[in-house]
C-alpha positions as CSV (number, residue, x, y, z in Angstrom):
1,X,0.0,-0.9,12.1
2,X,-0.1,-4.5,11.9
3,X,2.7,-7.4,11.3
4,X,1.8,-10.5,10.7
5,X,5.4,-11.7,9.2
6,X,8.7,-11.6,11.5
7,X,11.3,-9.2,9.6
8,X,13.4,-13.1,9.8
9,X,10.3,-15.1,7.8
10,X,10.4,-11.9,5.1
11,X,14.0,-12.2,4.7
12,X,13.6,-16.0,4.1
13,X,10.8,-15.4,1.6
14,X,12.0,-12.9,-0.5
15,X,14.8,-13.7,-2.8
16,X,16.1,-11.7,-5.7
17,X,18.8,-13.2,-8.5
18,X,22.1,-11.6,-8.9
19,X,21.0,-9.2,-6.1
20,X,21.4,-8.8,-2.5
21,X,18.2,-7.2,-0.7
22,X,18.5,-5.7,2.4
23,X,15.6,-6.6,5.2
24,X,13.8,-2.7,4.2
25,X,13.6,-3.4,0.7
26,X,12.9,-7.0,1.5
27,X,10.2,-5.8,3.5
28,X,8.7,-3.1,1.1
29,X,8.7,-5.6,-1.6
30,X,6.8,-8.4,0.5
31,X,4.5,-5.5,1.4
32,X,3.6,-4.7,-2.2
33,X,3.1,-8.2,-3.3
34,X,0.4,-8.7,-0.3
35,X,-1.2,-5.4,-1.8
36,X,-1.1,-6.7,-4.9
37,X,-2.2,-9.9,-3.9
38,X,-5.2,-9.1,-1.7
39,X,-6.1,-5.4,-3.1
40,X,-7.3,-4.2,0.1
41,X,-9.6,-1.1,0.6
42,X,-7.8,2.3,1.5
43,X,-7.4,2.3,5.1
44,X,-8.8,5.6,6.7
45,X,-5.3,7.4,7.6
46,X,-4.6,6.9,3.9
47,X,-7.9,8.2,2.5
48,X,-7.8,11.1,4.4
49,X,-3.8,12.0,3.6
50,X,-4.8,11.1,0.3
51,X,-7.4,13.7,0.4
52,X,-5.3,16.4,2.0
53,X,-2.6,16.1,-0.6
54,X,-5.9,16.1,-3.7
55,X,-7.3,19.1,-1.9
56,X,-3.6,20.8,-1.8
57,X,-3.0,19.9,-5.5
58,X,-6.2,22.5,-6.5
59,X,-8.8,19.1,-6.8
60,X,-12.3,20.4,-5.9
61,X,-14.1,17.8,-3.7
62,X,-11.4,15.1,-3.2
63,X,-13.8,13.5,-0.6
64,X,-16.4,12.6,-3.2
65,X,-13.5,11.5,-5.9
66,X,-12.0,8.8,-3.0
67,X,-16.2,7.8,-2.8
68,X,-16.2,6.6,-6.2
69,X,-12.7,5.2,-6.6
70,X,-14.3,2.6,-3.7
71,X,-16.9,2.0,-5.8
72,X,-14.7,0.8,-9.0
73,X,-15.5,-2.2,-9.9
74,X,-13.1,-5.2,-8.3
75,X,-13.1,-3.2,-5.4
């Protein structure tokens, strides 16, 4: 895991109206708008629980499903 924002910069950055944020949801919420932002590729620890969970759920060869999903366009 990587930080590249102090919990202290987050908390100045994020602001919601009529609402106080605590530093988590603060943090979660700068998190998502980076995803969002950026659209980075699945990182290996989440391709592989992703896969674990498909292959739990009854999906037949979640390895090749996560192959294509890379290959979507904008990806």
């Amino acid at each position: 895991m990587v930080s590249l924002f102090s919990a202290a910069d987050i908390d100045k950055l994020v602001r919601a109206s009529d609402l106080r944020l605590n530093i988590y949801q603060a943090i979660e919420i700068f998190e998502a708008v980076l995803i969002q932002a950026y659209q980075p590729d699945f990182q290996r620890h989440d391709e592989k629980r992703t896969a674990a969970y498909m292959k739990k759920m009854g999906v037949a060869n979640p390895a090749a499903m996560i192959e294509a999903a890379r290959k979507l366009p904008g990806k």
